[in-house]
N, C-alpha and C positions, 0 to 999 in steps of 0.2 A: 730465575723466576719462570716457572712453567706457565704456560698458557695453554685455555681450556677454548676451545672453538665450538659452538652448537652451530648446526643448520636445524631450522626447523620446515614442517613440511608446508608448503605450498598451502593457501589457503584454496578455498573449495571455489573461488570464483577466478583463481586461475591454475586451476588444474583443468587440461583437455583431455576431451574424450577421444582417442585414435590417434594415429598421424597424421600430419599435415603434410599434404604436398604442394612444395612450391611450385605455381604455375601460374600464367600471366595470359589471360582469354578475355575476351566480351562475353559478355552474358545480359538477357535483357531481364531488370526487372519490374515490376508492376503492383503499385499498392493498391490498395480497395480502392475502387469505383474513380482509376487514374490512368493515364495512357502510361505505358511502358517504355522507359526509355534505357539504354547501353548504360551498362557501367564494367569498370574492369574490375575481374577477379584475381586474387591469388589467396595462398596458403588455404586449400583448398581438403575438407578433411568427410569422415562421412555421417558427418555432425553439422558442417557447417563450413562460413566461408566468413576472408574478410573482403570487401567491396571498396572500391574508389572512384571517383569521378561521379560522385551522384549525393545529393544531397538527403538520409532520411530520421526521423527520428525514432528514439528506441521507445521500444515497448508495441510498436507499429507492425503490424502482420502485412507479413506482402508476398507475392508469388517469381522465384525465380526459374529462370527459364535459360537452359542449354544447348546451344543450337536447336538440332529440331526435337529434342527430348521434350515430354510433359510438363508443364510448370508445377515446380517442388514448390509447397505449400512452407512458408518459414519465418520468422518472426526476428527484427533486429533486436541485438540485446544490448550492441553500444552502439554511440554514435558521438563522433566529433569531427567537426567541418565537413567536409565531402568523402569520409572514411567512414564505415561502420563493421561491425562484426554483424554476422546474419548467423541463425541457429535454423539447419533443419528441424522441422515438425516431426519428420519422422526421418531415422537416419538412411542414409543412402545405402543400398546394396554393394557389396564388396564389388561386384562387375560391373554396377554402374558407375562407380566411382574409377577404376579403369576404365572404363571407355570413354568420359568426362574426358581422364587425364591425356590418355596417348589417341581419341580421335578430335572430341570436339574443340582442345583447344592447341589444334594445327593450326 
């Protein structure tokens, strides 16, 4: 008896845009009209990020902020328990996103 195997393709809410790079940094963020507090990053891409140690909910716009880089304007699009995925508003520049990776998060 032959067997027939399909993969099918990834649905459209988990397909990523770019690579990810693993990496493990503080970064502060801050929601509208809220103080800013550390949360850690990793898998880090120039779309977007996922977040831990901080509590936020999705659909919520908030501003992340990389060492002393400008706060990226971005919007969470999951969230569960103190874990969320963040989406840049606008995607990152290829050399911003190297120098994110190999200075700010020494």
């Amino acid at each position: 008896m032959n067997a027939v195997f399909y993969s099918r393709p990834a649905t459209p809410q988990r397909q990523r845009e770019g690579e990810r790079k693993s990496v493990r940094m503080i970064a502060s963020i801050r929601e509208r009209s809220a103080t800013a507090h550390d949360a850690v990053i990793s898998d880090l891409s120039r779309t977007g990020c996922r977040v831990s140690n901080i509590f936020l909910r999705a659909g919520n716009p908030i501003w992340v902020r990389f060492g002393h880089l400008a706060p990226i304007e971005s919007r969470v699009i999951w969230a569960r328990s103190d874990i969320a995925g963040i989406r840049f508003e606008h995607p990152l520049h290829p050399a911003v996103l190297d120098h994110i990776t190999n200075r700010v998060a020494r």
